[in-house]
Residue, then its C-alpha position, 0 to 999 in steps of 0.5 A: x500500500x501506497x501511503x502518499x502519492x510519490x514522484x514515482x508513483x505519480x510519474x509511473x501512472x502518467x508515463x507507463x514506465x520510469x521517469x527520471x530526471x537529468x539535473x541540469x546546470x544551465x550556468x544561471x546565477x541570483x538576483x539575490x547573490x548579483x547585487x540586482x536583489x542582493x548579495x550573498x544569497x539566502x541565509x541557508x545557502x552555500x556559497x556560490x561554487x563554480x559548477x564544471x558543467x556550467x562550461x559543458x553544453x546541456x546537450x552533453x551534460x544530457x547524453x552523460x547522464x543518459x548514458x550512466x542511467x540507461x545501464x540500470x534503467x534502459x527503459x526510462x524517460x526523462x525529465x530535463x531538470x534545471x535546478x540551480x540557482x534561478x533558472x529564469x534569469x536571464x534574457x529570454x531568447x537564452x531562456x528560450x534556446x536552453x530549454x528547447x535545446x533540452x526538449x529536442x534530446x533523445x528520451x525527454x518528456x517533460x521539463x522542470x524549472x527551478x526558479x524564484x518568484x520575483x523571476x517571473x515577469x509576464x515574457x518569462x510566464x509567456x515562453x512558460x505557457x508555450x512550453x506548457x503546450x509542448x511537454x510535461x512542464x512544471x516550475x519549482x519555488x523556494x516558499x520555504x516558509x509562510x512567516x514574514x519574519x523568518x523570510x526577512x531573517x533569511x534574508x530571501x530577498x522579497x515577502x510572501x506575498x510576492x511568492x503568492x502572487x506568482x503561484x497565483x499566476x503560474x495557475x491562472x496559465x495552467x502551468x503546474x507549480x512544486x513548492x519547497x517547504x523546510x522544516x528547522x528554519x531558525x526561531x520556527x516549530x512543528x506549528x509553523x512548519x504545518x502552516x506552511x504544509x496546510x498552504x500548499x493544500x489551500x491552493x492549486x499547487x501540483x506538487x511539495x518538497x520537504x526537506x531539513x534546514x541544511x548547515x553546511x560549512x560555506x553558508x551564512x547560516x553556519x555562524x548562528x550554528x556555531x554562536x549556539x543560536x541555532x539547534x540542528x533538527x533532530x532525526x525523530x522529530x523530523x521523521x515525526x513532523x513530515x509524517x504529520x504533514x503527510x497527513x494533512x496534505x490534500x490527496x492530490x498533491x504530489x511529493x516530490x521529496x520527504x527529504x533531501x541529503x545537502x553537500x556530503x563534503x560541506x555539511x556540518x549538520x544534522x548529519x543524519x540528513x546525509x544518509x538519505x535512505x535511512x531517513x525515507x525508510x525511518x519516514x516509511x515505518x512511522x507511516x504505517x505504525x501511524x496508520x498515515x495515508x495522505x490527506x486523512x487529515x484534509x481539509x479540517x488539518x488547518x484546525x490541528x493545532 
């Protein structure tokens, strides 16, 4: 039994086989690291490392993984996933040749773009509806959060609002929209994180990320863990809190992830989060015990606390 609707379970029953993403670097940067918005990028992010694919054509970087996955998976499909930095940033005819470039190659169904919601002014939204006729497409926000207060700390760089009006206007175009959702921000609880869940069940959203605040050695963050400010999130409430989460999800909404791993080399903490496999299968046994499925708190979850 199924206890929530997955990527791949969701994926497997629209494509009829496995789909797999290609993570892709498109060599973007940030309004909020360039000086446009900001510098030096959100309290939680590492530093702005150079990436080496950033200097090797999408094409290839697309053949490479194709050719270590076919070895496991020679039936797969793909998703080209543009996911660093923000990938609407740039001029729109760059925009326009980089994701086209990614849908022309060999085994590509669908497209996800990860970007901000300041980064999705009306040409930006106009090549995203074109590309919504053409394949499988959806746009990846960091929400993060719902508390004004904790963004302002994160020095995110624009309000809730902004990200509300964007999700407002990805909908209104029918283009799906995943959330990023993290549990541990500095200064929030279990009541906060579930506020954040019970929004993206309030509005038209196709899909939620959850994952862990990550301190890792090369981010801002890393001083408040070091002056004590700042307690990494335990393993056992983690587990609990996205359990509780699922819970209260609307049935529709996809996860798209329940937890995430950070940079083995830079992480600092929690350093269970590094060992992906042990947190889902931790996340799995509390699900059954709980007699959890999704949605079984919906749509009276906003009264849970």
């Amino acid at each position: 039994m199924s206890r929530y609707l997955g990527f791949h379970d969701y994926f497997t029953e629209v494509f009829g086989q496995k789909v797999l993403k290609l993570s892709l670097e498109g060599s973007f940067t940030c309004p909020n690291r360039d000086g446009f918005v900001g510098v030096g990028g959100c309290l939680f992010c590492a530093e702005d490392d150079v990436d080496v694919r950033s200097q090797v054509k999408v094409s290839t970087q697309m053949e490479e993984q194709r050719r270590i996955l076919a070895g496991k998976w020679p039936e797969g499909v793909y998703i080209a996933y543009f996911q660093n930095h923000t990938n609407t940033y740039g001029g729109i005819e760059r925009l326009r040749e980089l994701f086209y470039t990614a849908l022309e190659q060999p085994g590509v169904v669908g497209l996800a773009i990860a970007t901000r919601g300041d980064c999705l002014g009306e040409d930006v939204l106009d090549l995203l509806t074109e590309l919504n006729q053409h394949t499988f497409l959806w746009v990846e926000l960091g929400m993060q959060t719902i508390r004004e207060d904790t963004l302002d700390r994160l020095n995110r760089g624009y309000g809730h609002q902004v990200f509300d009006d964007a999700v407002n206007r990805l909908s209104e175009r029918g283009i799906r929209c995943v959330c990023h959702v993290i549990f541990g921000l500095p200064g929030e609880d279990e009541r906060d994180w579930m506020h954040s869940v019970d929004y993206v069940s309030a509005q038209d959203l196709f899909g939620i990320k959850i994952h862990s605040l990550f301190i890792q050695s090369n981010s801002p963050i890393y001083a408040l863990y070091l002056s004590g400010e700042l307690i990494p999130l335990d393993k056992n409430r983690y587990i609990s809190a996205v359990c509780t989460a699922i819970a209260r999800t609307k049935p529709s909404v996809v996860f798209h992830r329940l937890t995430g791993d950070g940079n083995k080399e830079k992480l600092v903490a929690p350093l269970w989060a590094a060992d992906k496999l042990s947190v889902l299968g931790s996340i799995h046994r509390e699900l059954k015990q709980r007699r959890i499925v999704q949605g079984m708190d919906y749509p009276n979850s906003n009264l849970y606390f």
